[in-house]
Backbone as a ProteinNet text record, in pm:
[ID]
protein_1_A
[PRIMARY]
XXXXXXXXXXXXXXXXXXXXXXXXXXXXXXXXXXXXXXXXXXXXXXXXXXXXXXXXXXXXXXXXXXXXXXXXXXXXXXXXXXXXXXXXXXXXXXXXXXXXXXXXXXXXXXXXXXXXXXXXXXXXXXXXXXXXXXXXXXXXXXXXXXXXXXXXXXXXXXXXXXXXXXXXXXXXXXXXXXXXXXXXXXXXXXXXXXXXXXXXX
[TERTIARY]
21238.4	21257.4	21154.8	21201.4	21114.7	21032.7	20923.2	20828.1	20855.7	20830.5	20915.1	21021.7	21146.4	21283.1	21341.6	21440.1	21488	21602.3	21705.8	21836.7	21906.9	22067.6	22114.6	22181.6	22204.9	22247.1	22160.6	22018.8	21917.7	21814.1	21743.4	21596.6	21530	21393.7	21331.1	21233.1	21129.5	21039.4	20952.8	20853	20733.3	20609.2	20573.6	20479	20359	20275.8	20154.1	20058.4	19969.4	19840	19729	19663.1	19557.3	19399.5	19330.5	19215	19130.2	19114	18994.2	18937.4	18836.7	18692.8	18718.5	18621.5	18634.9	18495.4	18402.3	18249.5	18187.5	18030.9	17968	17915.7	17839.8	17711	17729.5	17655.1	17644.7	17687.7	17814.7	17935.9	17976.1	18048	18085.4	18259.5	18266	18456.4	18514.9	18407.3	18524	18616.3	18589.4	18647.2	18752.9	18730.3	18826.4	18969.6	18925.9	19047.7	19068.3	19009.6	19085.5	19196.1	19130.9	19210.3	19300.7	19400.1	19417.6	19590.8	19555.2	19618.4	19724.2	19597.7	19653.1	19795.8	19904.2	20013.5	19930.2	19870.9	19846.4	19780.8	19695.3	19571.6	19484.7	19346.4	19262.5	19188.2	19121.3	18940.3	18896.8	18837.7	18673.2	18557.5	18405.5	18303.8	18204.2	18270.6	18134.3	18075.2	17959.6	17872.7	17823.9	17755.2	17688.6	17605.3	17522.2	17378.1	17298	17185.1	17046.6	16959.7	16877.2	16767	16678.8	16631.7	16605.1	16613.8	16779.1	16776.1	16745.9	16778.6	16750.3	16610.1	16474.4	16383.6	16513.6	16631.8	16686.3	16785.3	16875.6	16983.7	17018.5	16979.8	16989.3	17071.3	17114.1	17205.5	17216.3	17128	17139	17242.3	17324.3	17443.3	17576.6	17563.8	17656.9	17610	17509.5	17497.6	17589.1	17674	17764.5	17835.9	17807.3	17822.3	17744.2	17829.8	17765.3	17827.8	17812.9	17845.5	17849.1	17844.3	17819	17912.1	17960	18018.4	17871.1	17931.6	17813.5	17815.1	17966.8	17961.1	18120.3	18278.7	18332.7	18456.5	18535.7	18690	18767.2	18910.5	18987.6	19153.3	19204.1	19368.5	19460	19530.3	19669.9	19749.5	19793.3	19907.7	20028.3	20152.1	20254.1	20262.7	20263.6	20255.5	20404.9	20449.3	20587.9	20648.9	20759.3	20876.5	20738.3	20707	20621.4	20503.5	20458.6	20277.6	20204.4	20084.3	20039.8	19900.9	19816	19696.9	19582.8	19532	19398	19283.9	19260.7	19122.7	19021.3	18895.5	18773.5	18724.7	18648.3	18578.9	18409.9	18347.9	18186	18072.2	17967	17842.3	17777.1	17761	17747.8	17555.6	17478.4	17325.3	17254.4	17171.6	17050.4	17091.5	17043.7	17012.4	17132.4	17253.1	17385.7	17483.3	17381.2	17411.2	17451.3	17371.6	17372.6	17519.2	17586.1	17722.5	17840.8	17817.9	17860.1	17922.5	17819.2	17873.8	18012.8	18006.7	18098.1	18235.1	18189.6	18345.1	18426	18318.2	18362.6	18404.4	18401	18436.7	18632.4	18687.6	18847.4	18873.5	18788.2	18851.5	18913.6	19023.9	19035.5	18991.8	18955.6	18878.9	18862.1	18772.6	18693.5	18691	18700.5	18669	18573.1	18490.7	18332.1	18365.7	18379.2	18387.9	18260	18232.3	18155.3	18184.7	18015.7	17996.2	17917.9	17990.7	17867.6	17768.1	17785.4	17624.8	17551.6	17572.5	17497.3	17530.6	17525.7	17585.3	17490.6	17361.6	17263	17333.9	17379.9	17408.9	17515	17601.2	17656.2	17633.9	17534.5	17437.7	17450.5	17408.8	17394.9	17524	17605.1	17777.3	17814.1	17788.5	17868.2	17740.5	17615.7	17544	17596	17620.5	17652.3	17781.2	17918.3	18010.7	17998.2	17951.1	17936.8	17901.9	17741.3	17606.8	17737.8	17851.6	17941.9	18029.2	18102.6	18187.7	18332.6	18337	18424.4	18474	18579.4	18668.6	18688.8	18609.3	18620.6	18636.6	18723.2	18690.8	18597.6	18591.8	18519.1	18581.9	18614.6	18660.3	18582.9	18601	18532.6	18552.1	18534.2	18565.4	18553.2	18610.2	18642	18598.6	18497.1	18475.1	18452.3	18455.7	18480.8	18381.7	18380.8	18202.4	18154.8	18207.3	18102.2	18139.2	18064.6	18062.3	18147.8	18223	18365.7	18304.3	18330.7	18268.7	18337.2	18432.2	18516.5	18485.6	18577.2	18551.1	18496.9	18451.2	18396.3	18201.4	18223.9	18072.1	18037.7	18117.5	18073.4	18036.3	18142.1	18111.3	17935.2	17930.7	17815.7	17681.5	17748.7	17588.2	17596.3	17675.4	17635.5	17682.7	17705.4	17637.7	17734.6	17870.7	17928.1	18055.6	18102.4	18148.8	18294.9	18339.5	18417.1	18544.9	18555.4	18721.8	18760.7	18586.5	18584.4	18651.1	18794	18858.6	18737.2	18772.6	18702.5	18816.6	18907.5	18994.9	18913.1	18921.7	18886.7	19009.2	18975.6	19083.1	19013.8	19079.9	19059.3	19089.2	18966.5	19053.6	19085.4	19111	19164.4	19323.4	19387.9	19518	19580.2	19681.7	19724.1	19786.7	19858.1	19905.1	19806.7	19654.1	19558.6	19512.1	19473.7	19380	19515.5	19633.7	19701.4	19697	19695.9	19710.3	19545.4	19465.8	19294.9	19343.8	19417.8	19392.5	19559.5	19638.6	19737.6	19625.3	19565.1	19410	19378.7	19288.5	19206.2	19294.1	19460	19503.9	19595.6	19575.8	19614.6	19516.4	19398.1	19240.7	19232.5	19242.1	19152.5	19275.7	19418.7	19541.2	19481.4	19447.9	19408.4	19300.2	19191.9	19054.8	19073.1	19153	19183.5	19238.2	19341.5	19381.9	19285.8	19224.4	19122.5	18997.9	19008.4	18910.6	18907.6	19025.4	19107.8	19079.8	19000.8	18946.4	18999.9	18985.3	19109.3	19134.7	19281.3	19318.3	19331.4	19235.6	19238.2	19354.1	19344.8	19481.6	19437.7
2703.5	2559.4	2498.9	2427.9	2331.8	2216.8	2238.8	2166.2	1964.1	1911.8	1754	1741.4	1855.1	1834.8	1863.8	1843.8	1883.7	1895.1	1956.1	2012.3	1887.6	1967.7	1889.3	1758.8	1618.2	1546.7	1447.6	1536	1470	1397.5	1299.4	1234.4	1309.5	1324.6	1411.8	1403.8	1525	1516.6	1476.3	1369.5	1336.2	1427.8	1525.6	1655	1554.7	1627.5	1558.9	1633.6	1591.2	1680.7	1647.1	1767.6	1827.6	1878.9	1834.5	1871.4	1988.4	2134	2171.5	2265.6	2285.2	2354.2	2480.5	2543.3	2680.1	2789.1	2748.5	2759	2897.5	2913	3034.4	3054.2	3185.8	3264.6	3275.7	3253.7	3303.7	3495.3	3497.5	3614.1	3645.8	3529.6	3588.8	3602.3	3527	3557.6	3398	3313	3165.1	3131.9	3167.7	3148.6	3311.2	3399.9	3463.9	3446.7	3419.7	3326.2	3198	3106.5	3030.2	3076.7	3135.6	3197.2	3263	3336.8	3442	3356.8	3252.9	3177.9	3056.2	3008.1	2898.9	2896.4	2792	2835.8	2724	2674.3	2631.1	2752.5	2689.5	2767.2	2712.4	2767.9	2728.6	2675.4	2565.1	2487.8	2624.3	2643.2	2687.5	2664.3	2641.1	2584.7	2712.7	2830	2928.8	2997.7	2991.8	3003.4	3188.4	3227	3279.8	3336.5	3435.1	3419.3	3470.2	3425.7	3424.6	3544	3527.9	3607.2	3449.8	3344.2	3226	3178.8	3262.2	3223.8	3328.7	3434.7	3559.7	3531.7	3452.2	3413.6	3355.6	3270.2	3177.5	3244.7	3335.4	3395.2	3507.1	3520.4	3671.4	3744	3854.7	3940.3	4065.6	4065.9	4179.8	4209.5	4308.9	4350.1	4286.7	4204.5	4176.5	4223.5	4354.5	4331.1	4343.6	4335	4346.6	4218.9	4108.3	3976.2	3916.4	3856.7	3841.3	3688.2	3622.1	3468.3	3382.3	3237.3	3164.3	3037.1	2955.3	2868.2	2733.2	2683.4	2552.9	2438.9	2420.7	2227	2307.8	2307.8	2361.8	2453.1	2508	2559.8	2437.5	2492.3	2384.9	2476.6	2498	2502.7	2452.8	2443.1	2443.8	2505.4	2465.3	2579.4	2488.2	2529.7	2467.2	2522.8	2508.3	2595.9	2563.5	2456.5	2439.9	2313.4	2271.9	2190.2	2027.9	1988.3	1905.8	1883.8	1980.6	2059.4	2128.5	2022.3	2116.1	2094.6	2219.1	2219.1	2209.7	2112.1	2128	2193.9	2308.7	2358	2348.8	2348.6	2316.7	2375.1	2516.2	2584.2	2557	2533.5	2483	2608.5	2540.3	2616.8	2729.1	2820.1	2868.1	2880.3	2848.5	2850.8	2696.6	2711.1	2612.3	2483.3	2518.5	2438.4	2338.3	2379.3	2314.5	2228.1	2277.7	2192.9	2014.6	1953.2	1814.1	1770.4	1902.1	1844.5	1850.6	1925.3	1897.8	1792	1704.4	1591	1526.7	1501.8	1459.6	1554.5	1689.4	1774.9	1773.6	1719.6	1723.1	1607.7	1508.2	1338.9	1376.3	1346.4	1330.3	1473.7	1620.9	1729.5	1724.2	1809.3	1802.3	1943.9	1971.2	2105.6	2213	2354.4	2445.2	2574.7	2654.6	2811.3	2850.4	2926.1	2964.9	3132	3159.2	3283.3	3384	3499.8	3540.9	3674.1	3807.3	3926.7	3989.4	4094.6	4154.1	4210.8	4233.3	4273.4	4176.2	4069.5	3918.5	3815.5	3843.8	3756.9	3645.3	3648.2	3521.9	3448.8	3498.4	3361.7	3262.6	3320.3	3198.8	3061.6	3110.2	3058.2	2861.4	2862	2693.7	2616.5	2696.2	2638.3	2603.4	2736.6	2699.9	2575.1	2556.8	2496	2308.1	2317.2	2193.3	2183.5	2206.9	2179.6	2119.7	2221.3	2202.7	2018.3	2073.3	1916.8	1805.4	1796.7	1697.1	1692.6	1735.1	1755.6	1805.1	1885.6	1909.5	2020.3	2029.9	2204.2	2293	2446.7	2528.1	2638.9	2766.8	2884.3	2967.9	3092.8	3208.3	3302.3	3313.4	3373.2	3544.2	3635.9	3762.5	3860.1	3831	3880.5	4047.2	4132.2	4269.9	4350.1	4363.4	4456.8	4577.3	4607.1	4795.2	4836.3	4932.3	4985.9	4941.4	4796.7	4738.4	4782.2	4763.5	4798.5	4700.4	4735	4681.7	4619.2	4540.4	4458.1	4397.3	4379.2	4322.6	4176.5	4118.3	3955.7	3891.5	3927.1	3900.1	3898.3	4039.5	4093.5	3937.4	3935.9	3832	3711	3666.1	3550.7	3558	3660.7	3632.6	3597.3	3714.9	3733.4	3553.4	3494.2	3390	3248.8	3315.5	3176.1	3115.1	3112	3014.3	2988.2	2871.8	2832.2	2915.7	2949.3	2987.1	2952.5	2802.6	2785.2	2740.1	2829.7	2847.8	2994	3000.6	3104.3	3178	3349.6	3451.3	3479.1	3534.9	3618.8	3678.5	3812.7	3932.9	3917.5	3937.6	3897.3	3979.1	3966.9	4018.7	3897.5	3857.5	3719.5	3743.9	3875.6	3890.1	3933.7	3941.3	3920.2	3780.1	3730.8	3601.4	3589.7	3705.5	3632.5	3681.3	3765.6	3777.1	3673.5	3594.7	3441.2	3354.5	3322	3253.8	3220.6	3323	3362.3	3273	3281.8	3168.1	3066.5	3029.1	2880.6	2809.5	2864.7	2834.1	2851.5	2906.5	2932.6	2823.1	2805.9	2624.2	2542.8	2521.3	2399.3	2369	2488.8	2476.4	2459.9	2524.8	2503.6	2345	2270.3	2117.8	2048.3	2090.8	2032.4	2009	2163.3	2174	2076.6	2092.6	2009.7	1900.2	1834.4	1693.7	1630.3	1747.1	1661.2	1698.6	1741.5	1836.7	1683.1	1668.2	1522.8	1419.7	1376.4	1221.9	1171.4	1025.5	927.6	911.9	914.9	842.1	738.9	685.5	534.3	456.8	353.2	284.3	286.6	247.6	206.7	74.4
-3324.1	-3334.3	-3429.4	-3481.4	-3606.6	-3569	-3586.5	-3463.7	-3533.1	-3456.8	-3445.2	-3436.4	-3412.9	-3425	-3276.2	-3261.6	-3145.1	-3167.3	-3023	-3047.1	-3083.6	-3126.4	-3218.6	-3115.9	-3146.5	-3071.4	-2980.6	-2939.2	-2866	-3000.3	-2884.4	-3034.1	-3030.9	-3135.7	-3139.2	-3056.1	-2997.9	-2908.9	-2963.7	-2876.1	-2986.2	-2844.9	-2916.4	-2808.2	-2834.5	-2714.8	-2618	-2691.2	-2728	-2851.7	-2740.3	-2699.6	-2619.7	-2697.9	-2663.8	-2797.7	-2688.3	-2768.3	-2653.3	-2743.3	-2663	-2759	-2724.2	-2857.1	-2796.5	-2850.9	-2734	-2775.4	-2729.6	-2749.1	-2758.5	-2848.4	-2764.2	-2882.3	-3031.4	-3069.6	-3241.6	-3251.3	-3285.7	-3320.1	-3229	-3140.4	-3026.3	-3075.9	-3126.8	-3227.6	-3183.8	-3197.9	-3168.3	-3312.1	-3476.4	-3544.6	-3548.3	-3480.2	-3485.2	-3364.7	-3268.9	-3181.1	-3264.5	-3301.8	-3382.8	-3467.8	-3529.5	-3690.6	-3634.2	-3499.8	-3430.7	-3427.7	-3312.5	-3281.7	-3335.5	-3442.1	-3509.1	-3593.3	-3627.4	-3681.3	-3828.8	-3829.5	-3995.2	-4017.1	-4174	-4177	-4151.5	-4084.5	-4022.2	-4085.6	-4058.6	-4150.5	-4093.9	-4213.8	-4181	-4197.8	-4194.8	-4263.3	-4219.1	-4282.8	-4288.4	-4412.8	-4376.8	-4513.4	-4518.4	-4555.3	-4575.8	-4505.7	-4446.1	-4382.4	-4472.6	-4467.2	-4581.1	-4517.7	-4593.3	-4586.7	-4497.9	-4532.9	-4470.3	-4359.6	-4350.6	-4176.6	-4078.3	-4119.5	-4048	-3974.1	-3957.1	-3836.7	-3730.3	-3710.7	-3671	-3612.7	-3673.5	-3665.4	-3590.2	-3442.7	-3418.2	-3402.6	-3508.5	-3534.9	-3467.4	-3322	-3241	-3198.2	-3178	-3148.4	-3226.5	-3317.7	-3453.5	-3546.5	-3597.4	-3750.3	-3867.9	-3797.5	-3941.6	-3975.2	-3872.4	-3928.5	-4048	-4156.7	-4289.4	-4309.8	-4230.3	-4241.7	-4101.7	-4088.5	-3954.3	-4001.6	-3873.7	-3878.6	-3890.8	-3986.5	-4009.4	-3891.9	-3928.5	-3889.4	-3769.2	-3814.8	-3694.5	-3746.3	-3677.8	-3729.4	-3683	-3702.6	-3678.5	-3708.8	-3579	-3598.3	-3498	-3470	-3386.2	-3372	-3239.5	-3183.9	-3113.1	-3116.2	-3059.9	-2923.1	-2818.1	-2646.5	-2656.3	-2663.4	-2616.8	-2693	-2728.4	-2768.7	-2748.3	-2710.5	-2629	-2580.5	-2596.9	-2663.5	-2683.5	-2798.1	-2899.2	-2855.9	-2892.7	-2852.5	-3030.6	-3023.2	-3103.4	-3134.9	-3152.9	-3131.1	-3226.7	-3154.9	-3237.7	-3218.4	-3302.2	-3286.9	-3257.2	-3187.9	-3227.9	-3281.1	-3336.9	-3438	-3305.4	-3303.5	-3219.3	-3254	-3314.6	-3334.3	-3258.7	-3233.8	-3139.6	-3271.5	-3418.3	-3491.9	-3506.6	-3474.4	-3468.3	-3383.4	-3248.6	-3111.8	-3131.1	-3204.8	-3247.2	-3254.5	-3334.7	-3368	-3190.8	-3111.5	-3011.7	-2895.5	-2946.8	-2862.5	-2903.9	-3049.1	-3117.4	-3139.9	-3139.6	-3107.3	-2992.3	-2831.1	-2754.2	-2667.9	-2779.5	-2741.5	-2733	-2635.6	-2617.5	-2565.2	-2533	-2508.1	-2379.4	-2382.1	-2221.2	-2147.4	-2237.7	-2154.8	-2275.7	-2217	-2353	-2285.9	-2361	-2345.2	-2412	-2328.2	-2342.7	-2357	-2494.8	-2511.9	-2491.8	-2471.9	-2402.4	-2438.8	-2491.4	-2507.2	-2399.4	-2389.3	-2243.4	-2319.6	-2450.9	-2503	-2514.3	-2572.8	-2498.1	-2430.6	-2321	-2238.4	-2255.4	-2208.8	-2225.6	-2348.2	-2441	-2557.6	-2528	-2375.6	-2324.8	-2262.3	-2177.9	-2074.8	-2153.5	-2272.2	-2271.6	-2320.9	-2370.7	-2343.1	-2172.1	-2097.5	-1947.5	-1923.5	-1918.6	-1872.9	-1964.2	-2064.6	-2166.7	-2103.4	-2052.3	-2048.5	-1855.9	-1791.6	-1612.8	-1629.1	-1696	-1703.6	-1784.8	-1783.6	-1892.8	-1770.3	-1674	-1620.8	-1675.9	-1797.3	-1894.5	-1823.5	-1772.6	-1765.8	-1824.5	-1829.1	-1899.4	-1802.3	-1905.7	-1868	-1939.6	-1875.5	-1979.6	-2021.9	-2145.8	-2191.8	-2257.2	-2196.2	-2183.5	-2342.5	-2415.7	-2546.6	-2552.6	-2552.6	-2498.7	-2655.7	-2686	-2800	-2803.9	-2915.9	-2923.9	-2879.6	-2763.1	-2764	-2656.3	-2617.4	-2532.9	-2372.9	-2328.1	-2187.6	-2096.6	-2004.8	-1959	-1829.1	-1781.8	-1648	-1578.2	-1464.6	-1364.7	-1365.9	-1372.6	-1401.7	-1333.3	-1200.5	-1024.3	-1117.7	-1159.7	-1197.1	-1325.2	-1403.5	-1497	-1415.3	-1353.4	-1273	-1215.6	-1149.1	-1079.2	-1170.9	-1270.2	-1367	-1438	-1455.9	-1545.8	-1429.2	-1289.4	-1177.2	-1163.6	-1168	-1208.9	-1085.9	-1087.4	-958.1	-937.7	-800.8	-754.9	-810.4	-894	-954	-1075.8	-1138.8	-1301.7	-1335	-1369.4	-1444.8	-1525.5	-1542.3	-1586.4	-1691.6	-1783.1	-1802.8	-1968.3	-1913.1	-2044	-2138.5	-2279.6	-2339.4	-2548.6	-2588.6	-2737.3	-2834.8	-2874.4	-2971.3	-3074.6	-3156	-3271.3	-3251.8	-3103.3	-3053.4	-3051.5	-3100.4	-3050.8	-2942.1	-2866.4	-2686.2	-2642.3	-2685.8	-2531.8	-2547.7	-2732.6	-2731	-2659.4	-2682.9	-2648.9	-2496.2	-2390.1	-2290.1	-2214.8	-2300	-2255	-2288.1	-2427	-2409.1	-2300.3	-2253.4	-2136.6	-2011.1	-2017.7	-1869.4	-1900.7	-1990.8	-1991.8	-1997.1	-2023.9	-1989.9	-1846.7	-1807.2	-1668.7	-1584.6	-1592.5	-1518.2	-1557.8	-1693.9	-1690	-1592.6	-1619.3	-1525.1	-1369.5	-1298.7	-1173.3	-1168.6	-1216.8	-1223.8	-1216.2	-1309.3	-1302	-1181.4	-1124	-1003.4	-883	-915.7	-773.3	-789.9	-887.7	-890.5	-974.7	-904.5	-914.6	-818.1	-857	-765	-675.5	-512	-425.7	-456.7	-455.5	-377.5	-283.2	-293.4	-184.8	-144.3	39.2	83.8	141.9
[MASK]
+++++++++++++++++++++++++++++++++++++++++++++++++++++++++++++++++++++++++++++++++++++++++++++++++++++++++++++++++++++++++++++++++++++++++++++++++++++++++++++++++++++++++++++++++++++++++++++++++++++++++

């Protein structure tokens, strides 16, 4: 189907646009689930890495990363006839945090992608999104090599509440990335109604 069109005879659908993040460690693969997923082509804003930044940059267990996202990515995806999801990749370095607030003004929720060789480089995404009240999952990024961990075990190691989604996944797949971001929009769905103000009676 031809996205703004609809079957023949009916008006066209005008789909519901969902904005959500999709954050983490410096090479944890948030511009590669972007790029994975997306049906445009993706923004990108990655540069280079220096010799300059390398004090800044720690390339332990990525060295074969040879570039960083500056400022953010940027693609879309159609889920269905009626909606489309936005994603924003964020800077995954300390020095880049600034831009955060402003990626995450209108989200309705984010996936905190996540390496078991560094897990600590998640730690201030789940902690920035909880401290916001923003709905996220974790998204377990499954790399070659790395050591495999039951999603129970992740949970514990990075603290996190009982009805924050875990799901292991490959983001250079588009239905395993596809398959996280239907998790975060059904998790911010649940969330939202799990804490919706009562009404008075």
């Amino acid at each position: 189907m031809i996205f703004g069109r609809s079957e023949r005879g009916k008006p066209p659908v005008e789909p519901v646009t969902l904005k959500i993040l999709v954050a983490g460690g410096f090479g944890v693969g948030k511009t590669t689930l972007v790029g994975a997923v997306s049906e445009i082509r993706p923004l990108r804003t990655e540069e280079l890495l220096t010799e300059a930044g390398r004090p800044v940059d720690d390339t332990t267990g990525v060295e074969g990363k040879h570039t960083t996202t500056v400022a953010m990515d940027f693609g879309r995806i159609t889920l269905r006839e009626d909606l489309v999801l936005y994603l924003f990749g964020t800077p995954g370095q300390d020095r880049f945090w600034f831009m955060w607030d402003e990626l995450s003004e209108g989200a309705l929720g984010a996936v905190v992608l996540a390496d078991t060789r560094r897990l600590e480089d998640c730690f201030a995404a789940v902690d920035y999104f909880e401290r916001r009240a923003i709905p996220f999952l974790v998204g377990v990024n499954c790399f070659e090599g790395a050591d495999r961990y039951p999603a129970e075990a992740i949970r514990q190691a990075l603290d996190l509440d009982e009805d924050v989604p875990v799901l292991l996944c490959d983001a250079r797949d588009r239905e395993s990335a596809k398959e996280v971001l239907i998790g975060v929009v059904q998790h911010a769905m649940d969330y939202g109604a799990d804490h919706r103000p009562a009404v008075a009676t």
